[in-house]
C-alpha positions in Angstrom: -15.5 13.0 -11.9 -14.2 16.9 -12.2 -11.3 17.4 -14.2 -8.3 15.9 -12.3 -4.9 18.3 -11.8 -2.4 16.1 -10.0 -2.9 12.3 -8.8 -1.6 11.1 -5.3 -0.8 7.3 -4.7 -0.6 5.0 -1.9 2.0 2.5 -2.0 1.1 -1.4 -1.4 -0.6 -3.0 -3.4 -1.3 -0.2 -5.8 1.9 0.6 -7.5 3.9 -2.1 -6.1 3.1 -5.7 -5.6 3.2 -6.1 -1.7 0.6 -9.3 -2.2 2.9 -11.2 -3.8 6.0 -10.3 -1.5 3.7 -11.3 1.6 3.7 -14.7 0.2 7.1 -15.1 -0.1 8.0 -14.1 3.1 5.4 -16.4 4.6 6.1 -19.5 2.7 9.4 -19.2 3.5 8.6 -18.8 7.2 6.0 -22.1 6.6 8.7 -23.9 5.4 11.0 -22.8 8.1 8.6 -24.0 11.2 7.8 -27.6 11.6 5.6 -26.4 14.5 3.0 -24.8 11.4 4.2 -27.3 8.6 4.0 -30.2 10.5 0.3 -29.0 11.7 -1.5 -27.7 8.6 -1.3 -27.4 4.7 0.8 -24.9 2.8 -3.0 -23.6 1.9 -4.5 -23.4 4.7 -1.3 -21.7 6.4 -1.5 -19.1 3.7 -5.4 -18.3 4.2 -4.5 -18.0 7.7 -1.7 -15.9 7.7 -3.8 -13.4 5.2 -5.9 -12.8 8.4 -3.1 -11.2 9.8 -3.2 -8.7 7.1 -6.9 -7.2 7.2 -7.5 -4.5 4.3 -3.6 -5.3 3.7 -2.0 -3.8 6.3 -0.1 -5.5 9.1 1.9 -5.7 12.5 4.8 -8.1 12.2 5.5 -8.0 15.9 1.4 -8.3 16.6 1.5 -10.9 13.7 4.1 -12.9 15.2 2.0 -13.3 18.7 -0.5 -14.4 17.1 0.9 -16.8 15.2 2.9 -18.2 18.2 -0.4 -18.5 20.3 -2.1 -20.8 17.5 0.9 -22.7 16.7 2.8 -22.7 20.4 6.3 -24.8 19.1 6.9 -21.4 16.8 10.6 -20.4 17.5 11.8 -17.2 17.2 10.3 -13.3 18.6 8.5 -10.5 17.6 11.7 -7.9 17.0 13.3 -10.8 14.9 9.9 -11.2 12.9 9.5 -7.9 12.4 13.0 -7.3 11.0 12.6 -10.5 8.8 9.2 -9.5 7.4 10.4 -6.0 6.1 14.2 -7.0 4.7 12.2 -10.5 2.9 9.3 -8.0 1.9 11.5 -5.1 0.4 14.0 -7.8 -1.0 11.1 -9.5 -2.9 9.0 -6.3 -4.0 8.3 -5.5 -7.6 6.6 -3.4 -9.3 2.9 -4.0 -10.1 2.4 -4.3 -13.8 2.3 -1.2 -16.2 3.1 0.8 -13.2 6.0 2.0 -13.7 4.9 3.3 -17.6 2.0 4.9 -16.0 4.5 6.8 -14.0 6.8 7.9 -16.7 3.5 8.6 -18.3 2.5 11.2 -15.7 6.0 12.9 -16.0 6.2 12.9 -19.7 2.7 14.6 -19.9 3.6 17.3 -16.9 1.0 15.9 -14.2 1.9 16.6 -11.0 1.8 13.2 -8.7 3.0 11.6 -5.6 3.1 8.9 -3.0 1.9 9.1 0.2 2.5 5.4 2.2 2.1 4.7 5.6 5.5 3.2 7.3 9.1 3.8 7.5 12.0 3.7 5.6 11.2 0.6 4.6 8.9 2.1 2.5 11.7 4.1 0.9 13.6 0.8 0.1 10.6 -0.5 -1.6 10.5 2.4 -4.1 14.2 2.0 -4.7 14.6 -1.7 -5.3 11.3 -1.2 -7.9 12.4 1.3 -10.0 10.2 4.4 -8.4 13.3 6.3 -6.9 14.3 8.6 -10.0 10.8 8.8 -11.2 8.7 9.7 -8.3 8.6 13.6 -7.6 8.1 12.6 -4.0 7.6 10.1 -1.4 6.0 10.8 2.3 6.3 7.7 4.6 4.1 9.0 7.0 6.2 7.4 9.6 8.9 9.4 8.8 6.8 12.9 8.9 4.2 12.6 11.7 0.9 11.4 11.4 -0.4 8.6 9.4 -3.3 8.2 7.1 -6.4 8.7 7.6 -5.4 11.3 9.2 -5.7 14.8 7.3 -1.7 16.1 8.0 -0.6 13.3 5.4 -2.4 14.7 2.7 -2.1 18.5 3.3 1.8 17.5 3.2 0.8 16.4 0.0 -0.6 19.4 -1.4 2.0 21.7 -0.2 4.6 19.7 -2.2 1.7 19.2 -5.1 2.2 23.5 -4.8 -1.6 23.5 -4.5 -3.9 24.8 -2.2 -6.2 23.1 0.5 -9.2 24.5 -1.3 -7.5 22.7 -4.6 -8.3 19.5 -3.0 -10.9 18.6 -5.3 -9.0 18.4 -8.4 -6.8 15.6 -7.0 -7.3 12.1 -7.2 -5.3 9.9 -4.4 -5.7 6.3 -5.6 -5.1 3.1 -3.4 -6.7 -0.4 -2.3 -7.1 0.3 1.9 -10.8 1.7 2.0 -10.2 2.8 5.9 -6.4 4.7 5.1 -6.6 5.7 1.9 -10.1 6.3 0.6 -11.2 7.8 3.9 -8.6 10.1 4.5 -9.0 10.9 1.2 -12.2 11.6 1.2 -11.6 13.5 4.2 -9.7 16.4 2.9 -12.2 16.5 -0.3 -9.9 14.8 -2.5 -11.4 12.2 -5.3 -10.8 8.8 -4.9 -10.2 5.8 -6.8 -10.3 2.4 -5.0 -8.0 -0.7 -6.4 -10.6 -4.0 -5.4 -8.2 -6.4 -5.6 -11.4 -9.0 -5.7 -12.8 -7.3 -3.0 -16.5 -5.7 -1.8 -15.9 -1.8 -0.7 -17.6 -1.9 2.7 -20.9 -0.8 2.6 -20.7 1.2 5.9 -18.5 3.1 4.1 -18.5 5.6 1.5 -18.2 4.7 -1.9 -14.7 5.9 -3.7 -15.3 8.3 -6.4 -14.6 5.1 -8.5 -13.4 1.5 -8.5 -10.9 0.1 -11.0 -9.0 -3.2 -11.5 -5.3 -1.8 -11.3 -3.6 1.6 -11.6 -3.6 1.0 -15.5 -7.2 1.3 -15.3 -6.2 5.5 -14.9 -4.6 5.9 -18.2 -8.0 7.1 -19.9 -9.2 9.1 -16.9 -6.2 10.8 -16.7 -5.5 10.7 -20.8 -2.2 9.7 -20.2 
């Protein structure tokens, strides 16, 4: 890998746990509806609702129909799911471990960084109620700007706040778990990539990140922070 001058993050799953918030928010809804409870296990509810979330992203309100159509006595609607989902998901959030040090790291050692997310404000909650707010030099929810990733205007926002031009693309590394939002638009724009597995096989269709690494710890060598 070429010497790396500023690091770009996604979100979910990379500097936040959003796996272990989905969980709560769906046990609780399993609980909630005798419709699913009374029909399957707690573990087989849970493996099903993970469907809902391929390469962990999701549609509440798309999420919610389909969990209506398979389990018909479901009460409730898509709004209402939606607006659960996200207040339960951003109540519940933490930070992943050792990613907040890696972040005061980056400051304390004058690397530029960022966080580009695809969603809304919610996303903005979710770096407040974790601890990211005063830390992170900024945040694009891609909702919030225009166009979300893969496509290229996400990350060429990036860059202009990185102060860095598009040729410069090379020497940053944008890190995140989605193979088809973040390693693709990534790769897209000629940035480096580094791909969190989270158990997973990169998709052989695909190509490969510039690495793979267990967690966002994994970049304190790399980046000799």
């Amino acid at each position: 890998m070429p010497d790396i001058d500023a690091v770009l993050f996604d979100l979910d799953d990379t500097l936040v746990d959003r796996k272990g918030s989905y969980e709560i928010f769906y046990r609780s809804f399993y609980d909630r509806q005798d419709a699913v409870n009374e029909t399957v296990s707690w573990p087989e509810a849970k493996d099903y609702f993970w469907t809902l979330s391929p390469d962990n992203a999701t549609d509440p309100r798309q999420a919610f129909e389909a969990i209506q159509s398979r389990f018909p006595g479901v009460t409730g609607d898509p709004d209402s799911h939606y607006e659960s989902y996200f207040k339960s998901i951003v109540a519940n959030m933490k930070p992943l471990p050792g990613a907040l040090e890696l972040a005061e790291s980056l400051n304390s050692n004058g690397v530029p960084w960022g966080v580009v997310t695809n969603g809304n404000h919610f996303q903005i909650e979710k770096v407040k109620v974790t601890g990211f707010e005063d830390i992170t030099p900024f945040v694009i929810a891609t909702e919030l700007h225009g166009k979300s990733k893969p496509d290229a205007e996400p990350y060429h926002h990036a860059l202009r706040l990185l102060e860095l031009d598009p040729d410069a693309s090379g020497t940053v590394l944008f890190v995140g778990d989605n193979p088809h939002t973040d390693i693709i638009g990534a790769q897209g724009v000629g940035m480096r990539t580094a791909w969190i597995h989270m158990g997973r096989e990169y998709p052989s269709r695909m190509q490969a990140p510039d690495m793979t690494i267990d967690s966002v710890v994994d970049l304190r060598d790399v980046l000799s922070v």
